[in-house]
C-alpha positions in Angstrom: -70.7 -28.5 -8.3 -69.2 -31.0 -6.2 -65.4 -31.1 -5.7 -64.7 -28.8 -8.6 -61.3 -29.0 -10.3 -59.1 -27.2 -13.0 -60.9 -29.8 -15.6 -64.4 -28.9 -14.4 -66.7 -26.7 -16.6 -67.5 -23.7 -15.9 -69.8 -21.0 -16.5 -68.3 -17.0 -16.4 -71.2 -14.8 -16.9 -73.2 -15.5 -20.2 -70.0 -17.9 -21.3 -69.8 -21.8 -20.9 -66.1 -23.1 -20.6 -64.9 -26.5 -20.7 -62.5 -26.0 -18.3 -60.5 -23.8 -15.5 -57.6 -23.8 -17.2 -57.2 -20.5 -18.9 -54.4 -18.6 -20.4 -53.5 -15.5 -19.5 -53.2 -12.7 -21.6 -49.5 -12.6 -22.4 -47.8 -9.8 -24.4 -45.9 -11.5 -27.6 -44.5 -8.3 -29.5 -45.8 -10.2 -33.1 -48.5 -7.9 -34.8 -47.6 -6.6 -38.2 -47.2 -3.3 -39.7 -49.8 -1.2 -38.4 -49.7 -3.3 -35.2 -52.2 -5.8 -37.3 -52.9 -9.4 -35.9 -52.2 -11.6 -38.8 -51.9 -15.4 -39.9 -48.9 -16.5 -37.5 -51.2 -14.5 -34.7 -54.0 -17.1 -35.8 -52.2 -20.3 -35.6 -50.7 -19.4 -32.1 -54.0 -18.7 -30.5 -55.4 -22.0 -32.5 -52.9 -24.1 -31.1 -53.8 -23.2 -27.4 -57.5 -23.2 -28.2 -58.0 -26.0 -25.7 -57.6 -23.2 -23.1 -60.9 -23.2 -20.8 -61.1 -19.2 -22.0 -58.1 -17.7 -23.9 -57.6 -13.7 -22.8 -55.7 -12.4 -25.4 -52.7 -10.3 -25.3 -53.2 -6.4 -24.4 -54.4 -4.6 -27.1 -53.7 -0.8 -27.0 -57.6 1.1 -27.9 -56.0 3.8 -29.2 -52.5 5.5 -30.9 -51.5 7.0 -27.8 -51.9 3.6 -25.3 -49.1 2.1 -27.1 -46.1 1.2 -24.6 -44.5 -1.4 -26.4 -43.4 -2.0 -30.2 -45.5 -4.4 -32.7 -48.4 -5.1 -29.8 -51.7 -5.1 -31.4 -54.5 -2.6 -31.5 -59.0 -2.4 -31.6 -58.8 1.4 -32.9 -58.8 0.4 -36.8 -61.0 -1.4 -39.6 -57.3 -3.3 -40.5 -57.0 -4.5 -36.9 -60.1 -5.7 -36.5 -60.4 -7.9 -39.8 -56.4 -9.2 -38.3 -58.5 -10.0 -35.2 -61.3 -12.0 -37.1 -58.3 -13.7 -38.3 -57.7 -15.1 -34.8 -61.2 -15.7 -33.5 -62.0 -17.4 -36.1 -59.3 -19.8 -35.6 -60.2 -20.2 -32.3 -63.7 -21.0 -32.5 -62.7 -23.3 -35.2 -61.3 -25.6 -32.6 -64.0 -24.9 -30.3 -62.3 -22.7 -27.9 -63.5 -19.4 -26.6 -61.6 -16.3 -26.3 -61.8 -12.7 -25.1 -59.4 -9.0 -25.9 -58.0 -7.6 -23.3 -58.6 -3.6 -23.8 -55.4 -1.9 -22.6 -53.8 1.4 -22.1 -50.6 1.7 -21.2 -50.9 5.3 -19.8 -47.2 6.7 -18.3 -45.6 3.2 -19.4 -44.8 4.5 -22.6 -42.0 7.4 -24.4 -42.5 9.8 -26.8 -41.4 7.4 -29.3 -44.1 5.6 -29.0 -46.6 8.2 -29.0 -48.7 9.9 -32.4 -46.8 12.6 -33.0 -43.9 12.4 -30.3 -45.9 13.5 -27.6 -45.7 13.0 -24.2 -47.8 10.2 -22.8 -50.6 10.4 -20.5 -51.5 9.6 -16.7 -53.3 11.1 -13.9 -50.7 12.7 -12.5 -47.4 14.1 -13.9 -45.3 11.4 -12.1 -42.3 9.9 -14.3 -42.6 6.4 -13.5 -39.2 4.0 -13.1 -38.4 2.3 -15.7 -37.6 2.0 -19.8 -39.3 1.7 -23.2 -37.9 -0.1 -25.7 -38.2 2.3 -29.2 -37.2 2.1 -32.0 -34.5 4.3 -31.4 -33.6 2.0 -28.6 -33.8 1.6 -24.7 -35.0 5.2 -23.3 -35.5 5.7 -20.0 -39.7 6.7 -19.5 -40.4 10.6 -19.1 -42.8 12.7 -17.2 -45.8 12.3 -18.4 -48.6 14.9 -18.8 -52.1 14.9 -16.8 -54.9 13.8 -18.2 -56.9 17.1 -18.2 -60.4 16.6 -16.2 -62.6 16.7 -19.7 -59.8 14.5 -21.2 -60.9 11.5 -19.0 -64.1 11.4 -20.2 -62.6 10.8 -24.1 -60.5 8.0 -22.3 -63.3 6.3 -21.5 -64.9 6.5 -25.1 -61.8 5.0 -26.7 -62.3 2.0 -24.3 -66.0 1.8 -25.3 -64.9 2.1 -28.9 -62.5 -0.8 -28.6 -64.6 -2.8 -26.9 -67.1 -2.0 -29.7 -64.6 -3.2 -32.7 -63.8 -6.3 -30.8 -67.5 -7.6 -30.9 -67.2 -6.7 -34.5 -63.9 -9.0 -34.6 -65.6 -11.4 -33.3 -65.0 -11.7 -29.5 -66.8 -13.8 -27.3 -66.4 -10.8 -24.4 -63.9 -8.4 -23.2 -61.3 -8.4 -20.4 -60.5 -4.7 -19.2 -56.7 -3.7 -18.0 -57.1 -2.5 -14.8 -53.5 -4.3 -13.7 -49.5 -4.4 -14.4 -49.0 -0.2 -13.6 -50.6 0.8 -16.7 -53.3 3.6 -16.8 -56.4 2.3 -15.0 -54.0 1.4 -12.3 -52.4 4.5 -12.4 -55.3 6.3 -11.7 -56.3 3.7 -8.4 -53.2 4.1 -6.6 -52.3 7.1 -4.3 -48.5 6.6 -5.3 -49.2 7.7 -9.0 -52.5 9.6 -8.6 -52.3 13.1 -6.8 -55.1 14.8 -8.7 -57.3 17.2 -6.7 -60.6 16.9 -9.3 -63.7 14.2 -9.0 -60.8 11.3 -10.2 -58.0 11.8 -7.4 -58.0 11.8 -3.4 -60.4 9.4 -1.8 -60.4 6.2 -2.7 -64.3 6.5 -4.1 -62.8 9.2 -6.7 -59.6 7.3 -7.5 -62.0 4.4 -8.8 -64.4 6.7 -10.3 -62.2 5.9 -13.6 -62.4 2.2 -13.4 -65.9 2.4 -12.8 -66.9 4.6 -15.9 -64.9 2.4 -17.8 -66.4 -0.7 -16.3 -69.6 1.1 -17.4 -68.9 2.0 -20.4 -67.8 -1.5 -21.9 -70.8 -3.3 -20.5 -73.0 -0.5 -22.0 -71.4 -2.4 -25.4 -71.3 -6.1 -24.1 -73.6 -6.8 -21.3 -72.1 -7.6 -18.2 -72.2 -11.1 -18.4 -69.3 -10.7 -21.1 -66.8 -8.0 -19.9 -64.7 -9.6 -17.1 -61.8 -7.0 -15.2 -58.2 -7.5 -14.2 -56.8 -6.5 -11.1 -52.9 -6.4 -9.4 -53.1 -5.9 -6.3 -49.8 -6.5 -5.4 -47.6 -5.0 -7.7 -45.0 -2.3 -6.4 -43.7 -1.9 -9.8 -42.8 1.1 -11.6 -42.8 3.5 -8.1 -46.6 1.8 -8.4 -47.3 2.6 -4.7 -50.1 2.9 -2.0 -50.9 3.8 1.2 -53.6 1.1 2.0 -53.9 -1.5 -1.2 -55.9 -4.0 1.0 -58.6 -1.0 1.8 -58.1 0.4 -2.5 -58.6 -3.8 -4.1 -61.3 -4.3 -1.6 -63.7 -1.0 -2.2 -62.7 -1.3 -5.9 -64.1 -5.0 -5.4 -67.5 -4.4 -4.2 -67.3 -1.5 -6.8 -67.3 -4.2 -9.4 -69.2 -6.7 -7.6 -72.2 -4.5 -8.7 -72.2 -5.1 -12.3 -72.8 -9.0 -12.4 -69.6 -9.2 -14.6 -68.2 -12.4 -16.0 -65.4 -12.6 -13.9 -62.7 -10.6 -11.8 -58.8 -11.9 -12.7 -56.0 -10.9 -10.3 -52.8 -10.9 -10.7 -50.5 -12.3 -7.9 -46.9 -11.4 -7.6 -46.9 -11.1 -4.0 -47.5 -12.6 -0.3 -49.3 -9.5 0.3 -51.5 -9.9 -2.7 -52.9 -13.0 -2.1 -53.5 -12.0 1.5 -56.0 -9.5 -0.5 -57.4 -12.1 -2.5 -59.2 -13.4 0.9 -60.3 -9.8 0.9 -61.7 -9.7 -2.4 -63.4 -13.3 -2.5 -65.7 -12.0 -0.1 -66.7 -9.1 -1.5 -66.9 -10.4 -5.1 -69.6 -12.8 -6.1 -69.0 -14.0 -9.6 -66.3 -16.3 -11.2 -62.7 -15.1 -9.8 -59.5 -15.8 -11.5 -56.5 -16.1 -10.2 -53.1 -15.8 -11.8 -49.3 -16.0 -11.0 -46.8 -19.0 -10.8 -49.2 -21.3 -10.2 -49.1 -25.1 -10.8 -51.6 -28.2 -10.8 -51.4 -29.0 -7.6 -51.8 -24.8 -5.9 -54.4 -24.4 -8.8 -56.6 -27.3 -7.5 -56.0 -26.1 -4.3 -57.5 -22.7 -4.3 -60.5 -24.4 -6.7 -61.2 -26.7 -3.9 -60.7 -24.0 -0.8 -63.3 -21.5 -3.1 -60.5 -19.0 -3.0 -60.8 -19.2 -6.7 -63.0 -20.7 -9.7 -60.3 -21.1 -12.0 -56.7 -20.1 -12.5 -55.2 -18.3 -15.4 -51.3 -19.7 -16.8 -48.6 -17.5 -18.4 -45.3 -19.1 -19.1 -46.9 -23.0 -19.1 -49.2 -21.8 -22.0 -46.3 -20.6 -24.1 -44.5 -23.5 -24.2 -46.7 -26.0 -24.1 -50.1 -25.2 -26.6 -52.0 -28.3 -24.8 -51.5 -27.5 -21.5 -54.7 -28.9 -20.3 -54.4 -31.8 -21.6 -50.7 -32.3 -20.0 -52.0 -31.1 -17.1 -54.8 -33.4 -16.3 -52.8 -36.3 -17.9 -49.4 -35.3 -15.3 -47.8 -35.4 -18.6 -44.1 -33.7 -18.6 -44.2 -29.8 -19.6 -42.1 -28.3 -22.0 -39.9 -25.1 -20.7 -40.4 -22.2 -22.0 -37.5 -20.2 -23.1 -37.2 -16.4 -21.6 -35.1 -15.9 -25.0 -37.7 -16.1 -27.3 -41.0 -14.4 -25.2 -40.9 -11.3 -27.6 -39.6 -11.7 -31.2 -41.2 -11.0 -35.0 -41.2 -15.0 -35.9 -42.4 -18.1 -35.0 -39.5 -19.0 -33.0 -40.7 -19.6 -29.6 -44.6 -18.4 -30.7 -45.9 -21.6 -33.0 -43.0 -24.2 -32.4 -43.1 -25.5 -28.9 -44.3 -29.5 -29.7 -47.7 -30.8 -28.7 -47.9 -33.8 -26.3 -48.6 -36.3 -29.3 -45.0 -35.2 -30.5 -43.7 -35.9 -26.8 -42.6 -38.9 -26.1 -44.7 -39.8 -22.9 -42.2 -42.2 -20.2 
């Protein structure tokens, strides 16, 4: 295509969008008891529906990849008829979406875990940082190593929640390889000092991304499973030696599947220096995400860096954000204050455009 643009279509593997504006998947803190989407889930995703491609908040695939209170899960029947809730919504206004499959790994405390136990990483490395229990703010723990065998039943529980989320109703599957959690822990040198097939070189240290990658597109077809990245992100003591050499081999790792799309997550000068790295090593669709605005966005569309760019804080206070966006319409701010709550404050009441007045 000519001149392509954030209101260009687009094709990401075996899915058609509308646009390039896509929302990135943005934790909420809303599921009900049994961390079950429901109803006010449904009308919050409908109301942003216009989104090019919706990527849904992390969804823990199992008990023990919970990090956070009342953030959904793909490992029970109730979750995925809450999810159906949702896509249906979505596809009612003809907008396409896909689940993030996330495990938080070492992010997480006891208090979180089945059982109280200790959480799980690839190394026994207590990361910096706190959870937020029930019990209240507790600083994170050391967690406990993923035995060798163990890894391999990791890597089921992804297929398995990649398997209930076609069954909610998906149109594909975005897997959390970003943001410190476990894939990422297992990439980096700074939180993986294992000495089996899964630790050391970098080819071993993305041996678990690539069974995962392997294992979802066994379930969805490549052309439906997309894979986000952070190449940049220090947090957490989330360290390593040589991130451009790691995000670049794990780059042409991925750039042998066909997928639908790689999305990377910017925080840093330094990651988008590695972005140039992985856009030529990486063929299909790449997504780009962090503080971007119109005029950046269109930007990196037009230079190729990107194909489309993913918004965070814009899609949570303003549910047409395309629209606004190719109309230079003013955007409503977002308010920090209400990002994680139980109610529809700050989640379903931020106006639309037609309840803006436009000067």
């Amino acid at each position: 295509m000519n001149n392509p643009d954030l209101f260009s279509p687009l094709t990401i593997g075996d899915v058609a969008l509308n646009n390039r504006v896509i929302m990135a998947p943005l934790t909420r803190t809303r599921a009900g008891e049994g961390n079950v989407p429901h109803a006010l889930n449904a009308t919050y995703y409908r109301q942003r529906a216009s989104a090019g491609l919706i990527i849904s908040e992390a969804t823990q695939v199992t008990p023990e990849g919970q990090g956070y209170l009342y953030t959904p899960g793909i490992h029970t029947d109730e979750q995925v008829a809450g999810w159906k809730l949702v896509t249906n919504a979505v596809h009612e206004e003809g907008g396409k979406i896909y689940m993030q499959l996330w495990h938080v790994g070492r992010i997480s405390h006891p208090d979180l875990q089945p059982n109280n136990q200790l959480p799980v990483s690839a190394s026994a490395i207590k990361p910096e940082g706190y959870a937020r229990t029930l019990n209240g703010r507790m600083e994170f723990v050391t967690p406990r190593a993923l035995e060798t065998d163990e890894v391999t039943q990791v890597v089921q529980q992804y297929a398995d929640g990649a398997c209930r989320a076609k069954m909610a109703g998906f149109d594909g599957v975005e897997i959390h390889g970003a943001n410190a959690y476990l894939i990422d822990q297992f990439l980096r040198d700074g939180s993986n000092q294992r000495t089996d097939r899964y630790g050391g070189s970098i080819e071993n240290r993305t041996r678990f991304l690539r069974e995962v990658t392997e294992a979802v597109v066994d379930v969805w077809g490549a052309g439906r499973v997309g894979v986000r990245l952070s190449p940049g992100r220090p947090s957490a003591n989330m360290q390593d030696s040589d991130p451009a050499a790691l995000f670049s081999h794990a780059a042409s790792l991925l750039n042998e599947y066909g997928l639908s799309y790689l999305h990377l997550y910017e925080t840093t000068d330094e990651a988008r220096e590695i972005t140039h790295l992985i856009r030529e090593r990486f063929t299909a669709p790449l997504i780009v995400n962090g503080g971007y605005d119109k005029q950046r966005a269109n930007q990196v569309i037009a230079q190729g860096i990107a194909d489309a760019v993913a918004f965070g804080k814009l899609f949570i206070s303003n549910p047409d954000l395309p629209k606004r966006l190719q109309l230079d319409a003013p955007l409503t701010e977002p308010n920090p204050k209400t990002f994680y709550g139980r109610d529809g404050v700050g989640y379903t009441d931020y106006p639309f455009m037609t309840e803006t007045a436009l000067k």
